[in-house]
C-alpha positions as CSV (number, residue, x, y, z in Angstrom):
1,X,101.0,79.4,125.2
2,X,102.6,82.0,122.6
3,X,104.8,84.3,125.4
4,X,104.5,87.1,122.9
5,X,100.5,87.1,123.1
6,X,99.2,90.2,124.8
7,X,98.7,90.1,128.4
8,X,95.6,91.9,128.7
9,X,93.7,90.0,126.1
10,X,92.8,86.6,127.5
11,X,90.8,86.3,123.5
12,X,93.0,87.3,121.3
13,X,92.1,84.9,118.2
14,X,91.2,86.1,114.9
15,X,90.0,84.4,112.2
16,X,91.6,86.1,108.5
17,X,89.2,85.9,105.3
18,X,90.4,86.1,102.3
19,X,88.3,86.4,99.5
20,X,90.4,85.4,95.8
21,X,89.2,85.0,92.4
22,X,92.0,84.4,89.9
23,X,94.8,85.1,91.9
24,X,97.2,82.6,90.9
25,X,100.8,83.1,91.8
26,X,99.4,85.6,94.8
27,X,98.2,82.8,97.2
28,X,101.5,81.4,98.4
29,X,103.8,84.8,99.4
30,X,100.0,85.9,101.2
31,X,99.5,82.5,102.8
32,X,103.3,82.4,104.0
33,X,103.5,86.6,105.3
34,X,99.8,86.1,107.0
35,X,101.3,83.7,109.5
36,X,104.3,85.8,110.0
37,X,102.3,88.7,111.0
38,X,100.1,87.0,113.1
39,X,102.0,84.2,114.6
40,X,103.4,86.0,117.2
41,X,100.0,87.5,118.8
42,X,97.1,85.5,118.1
43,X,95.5,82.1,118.3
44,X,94.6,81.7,114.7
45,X,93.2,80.5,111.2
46,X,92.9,82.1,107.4
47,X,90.3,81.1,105.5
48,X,90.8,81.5,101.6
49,X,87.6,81.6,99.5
50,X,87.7,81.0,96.6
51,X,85.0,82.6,94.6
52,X,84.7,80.5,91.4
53,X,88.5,81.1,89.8
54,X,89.2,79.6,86.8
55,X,92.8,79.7,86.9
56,X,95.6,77.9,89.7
57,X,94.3,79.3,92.2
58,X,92.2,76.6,93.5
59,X,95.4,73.9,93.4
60,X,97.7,76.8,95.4
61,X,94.9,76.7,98.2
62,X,94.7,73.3,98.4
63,X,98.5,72.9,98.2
64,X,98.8,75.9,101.4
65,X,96.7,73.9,102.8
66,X,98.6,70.8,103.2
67,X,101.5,73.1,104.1
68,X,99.9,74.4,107.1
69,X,97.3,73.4,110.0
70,X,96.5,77.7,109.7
71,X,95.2,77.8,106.2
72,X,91.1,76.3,105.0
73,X,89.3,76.8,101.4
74,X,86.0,77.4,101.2
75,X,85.3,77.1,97.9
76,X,82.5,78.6,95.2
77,X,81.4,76.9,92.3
78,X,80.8,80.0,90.0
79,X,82.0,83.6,90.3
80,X,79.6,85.4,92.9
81,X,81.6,88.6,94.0
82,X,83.5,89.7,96.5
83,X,81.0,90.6,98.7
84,X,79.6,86.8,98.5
85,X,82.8,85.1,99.4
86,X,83.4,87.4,102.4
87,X,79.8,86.2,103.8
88,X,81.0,82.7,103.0
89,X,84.1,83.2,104.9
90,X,82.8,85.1,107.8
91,X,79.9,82.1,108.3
92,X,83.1,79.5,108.5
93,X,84.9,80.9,110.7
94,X,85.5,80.2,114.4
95,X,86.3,83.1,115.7
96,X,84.4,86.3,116.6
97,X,86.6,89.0,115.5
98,X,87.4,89.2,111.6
99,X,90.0,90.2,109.6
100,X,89.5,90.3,105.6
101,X,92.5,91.1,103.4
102,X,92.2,91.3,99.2
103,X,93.9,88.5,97.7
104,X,95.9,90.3,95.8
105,X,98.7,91.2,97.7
106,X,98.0,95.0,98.2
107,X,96.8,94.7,101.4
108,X,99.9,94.2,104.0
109,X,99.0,91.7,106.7
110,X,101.1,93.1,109.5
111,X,98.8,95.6,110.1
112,X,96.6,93.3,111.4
113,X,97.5,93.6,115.0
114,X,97.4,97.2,114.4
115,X,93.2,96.8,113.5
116,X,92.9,94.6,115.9
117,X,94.2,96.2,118.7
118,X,92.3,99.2,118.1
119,X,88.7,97.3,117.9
120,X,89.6,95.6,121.4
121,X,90.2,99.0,122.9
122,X,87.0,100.8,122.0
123,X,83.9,99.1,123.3
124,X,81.2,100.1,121.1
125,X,83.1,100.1,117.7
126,X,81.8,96.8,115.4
127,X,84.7,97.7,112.7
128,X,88.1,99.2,112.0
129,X,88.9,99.5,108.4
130,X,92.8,100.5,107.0
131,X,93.3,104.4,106.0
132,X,95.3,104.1,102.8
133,X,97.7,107.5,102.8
134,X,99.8,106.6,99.7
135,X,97.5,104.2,97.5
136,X,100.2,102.1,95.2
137,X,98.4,101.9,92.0
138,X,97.8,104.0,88.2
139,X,97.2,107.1,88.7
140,X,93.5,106.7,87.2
141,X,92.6,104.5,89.4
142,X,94.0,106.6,92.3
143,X,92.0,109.3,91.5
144,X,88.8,107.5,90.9
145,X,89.4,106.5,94.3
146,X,89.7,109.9,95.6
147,X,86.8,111.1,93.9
148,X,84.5,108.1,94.9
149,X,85.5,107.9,98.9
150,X,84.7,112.0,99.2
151,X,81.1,111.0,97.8
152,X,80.5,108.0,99.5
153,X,81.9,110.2,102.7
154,X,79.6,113.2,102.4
155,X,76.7,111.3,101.1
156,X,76.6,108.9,104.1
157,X,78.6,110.3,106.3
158,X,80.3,107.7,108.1
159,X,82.8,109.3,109.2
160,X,85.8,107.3,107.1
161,X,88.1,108.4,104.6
162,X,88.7,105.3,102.5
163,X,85.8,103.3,102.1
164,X,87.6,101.4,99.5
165,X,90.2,99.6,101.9
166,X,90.4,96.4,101.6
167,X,92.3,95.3,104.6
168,X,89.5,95.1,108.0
169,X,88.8,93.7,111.0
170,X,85.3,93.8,112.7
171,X,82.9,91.6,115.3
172,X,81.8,88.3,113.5
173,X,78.4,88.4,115.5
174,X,78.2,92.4,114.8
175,X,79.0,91.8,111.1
176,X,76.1,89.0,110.6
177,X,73.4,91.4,111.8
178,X,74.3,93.4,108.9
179,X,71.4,93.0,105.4
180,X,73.3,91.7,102.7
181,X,73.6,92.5,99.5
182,X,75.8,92.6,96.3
183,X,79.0,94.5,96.6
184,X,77.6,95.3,100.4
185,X,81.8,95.1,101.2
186,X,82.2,98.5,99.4
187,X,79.8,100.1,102.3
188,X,80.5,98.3,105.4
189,X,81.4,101.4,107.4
190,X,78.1,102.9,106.6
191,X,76.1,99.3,107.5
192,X,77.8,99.5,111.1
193,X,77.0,102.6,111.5
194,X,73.4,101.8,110.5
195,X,73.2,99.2,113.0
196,X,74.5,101.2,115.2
197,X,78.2,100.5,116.1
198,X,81.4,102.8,116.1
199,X,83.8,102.5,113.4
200,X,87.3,103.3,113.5
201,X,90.2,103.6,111.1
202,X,93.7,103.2,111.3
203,X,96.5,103.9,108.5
204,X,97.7,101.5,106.9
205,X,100.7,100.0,104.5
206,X,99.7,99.8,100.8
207,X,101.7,97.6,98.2
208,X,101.3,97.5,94.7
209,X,100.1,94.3,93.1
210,X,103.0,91.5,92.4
211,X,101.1,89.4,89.9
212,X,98.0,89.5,87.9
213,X,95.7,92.2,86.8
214,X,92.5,93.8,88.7
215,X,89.3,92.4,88.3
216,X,87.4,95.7,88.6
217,X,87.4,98.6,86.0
218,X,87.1,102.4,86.7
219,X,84.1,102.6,85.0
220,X,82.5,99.4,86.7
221,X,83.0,101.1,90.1
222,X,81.9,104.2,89.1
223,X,78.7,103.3,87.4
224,X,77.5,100.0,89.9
225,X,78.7,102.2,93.1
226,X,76.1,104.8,92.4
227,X,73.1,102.4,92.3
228,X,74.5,100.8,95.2
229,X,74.9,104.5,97.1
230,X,71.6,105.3,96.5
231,X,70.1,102.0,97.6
232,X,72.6,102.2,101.1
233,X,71.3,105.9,101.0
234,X,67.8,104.1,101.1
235,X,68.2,101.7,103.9
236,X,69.8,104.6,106.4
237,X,66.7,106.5,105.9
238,X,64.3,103.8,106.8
239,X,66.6,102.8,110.2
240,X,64.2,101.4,113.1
């Protein structure tokens, strides 16, 4: 038994998902700073799936995974979004409560324990989701953030800042009650809420990328987030 587990948590395991789609070069410093963070306070496992990449990504799983008993690839066969390979991972994994990071780095994983530890102390809340205060990225897409995450807020009124945070941590068996749908990770907040769970926040570190390029334009967001608003918009009104 880990001496520096907490005390007052008899299940504190977590189960990390990590959705990547051409993120070679990314994979290793992630895979090797996870299990720093989380080494010291949990019983344990991150789950890297790979959503179709095209790239070395797939090879640098595989090789993490010889490295360490911590680290499993799910794998899919073609690219099928984000939002798919965070269902896949949450299906695999053992665990009930969930972390999900973004493979690209931005995300800092000793915050972890931070989410975590807020989830375990508020019975009621199904998700805690990272509060970005200085976003590490152009300037465009910082505002484009901004200007998207006060819609989303008044339009569904969840009750959360920064819908766009990548970095999470929610109840595995809270999560799969949840409809799903493409791009369904950019409303999660609002889907607990729907189903009728608490949802909390908690600020968090944000890096800028080390390697590689995003794989989501300003104008893709803007554009697909709106159909996907209304239709969210659509399932809140029609709650049993």
């Amino acid at each position: 038994e880990n001496d520096n587990m907490p005390k007052d948590n008899t299940t504190a395991s977590i189960s990390v998902v990590v959705p990547v789609y051409n993120e070679a070069g990314n994979i290793g410093p992630l895979a090797s700073e996870t299990i720093d963070a989380l080494a010291r306070f949990f019983n344990f496992e991150i789950i890297f799936v790979d959503d179709g990449s095209t790239d070395a990504t797939t090879e640098e799983i595989r090789r993490a995974v010889k490295l360490s008993p911590f680290i499993a690839i799910r794998r899919h066969t073609r690219n099928r979004g984000q939002s798919a390979a965070v269902h896949t991972g949450v299906k695999a994994a053992k665990y009930n409560v969930i972390a999900v990071l973004d493979g690209d780095g931005q995300n800092d994983p000793k915050d972890i324990p931070n989410l975590f530890e807020a989830l375990r102390k508020n019975p009621g809340t199904g998700l805690v989701i990272g509060e970005r205060r200085k976003y590490r990225g152009p300037w465009v897409r910082r505002v484009a953030s901004r200007m998207t995450n006060a819609v989303r807020s008044r339009l569904l009124r969840d009750g959360v800042s920064d819908t766009g945070c990548g970095v999470k941590v929610f109840h595995r068996d809270a999560y799969l009650q949840l409809p799903t749908f493409d791009h369904m990770h950019r409303f999660m907040p609002a889907l607990f809420c729907h189903a009728g769970f608490g949802i909390g926040s908690v600020v968090v570190n944000h890096r800028a990328r080390l390697k590689g390029e995003s794989k989501y334009g300003v104008g893709d967001r803007l554009w697909v987030g709106i159909v996907d608003l209304l239709g969210v918009m659509w399932l809140q009104k029609r709650r049993i």
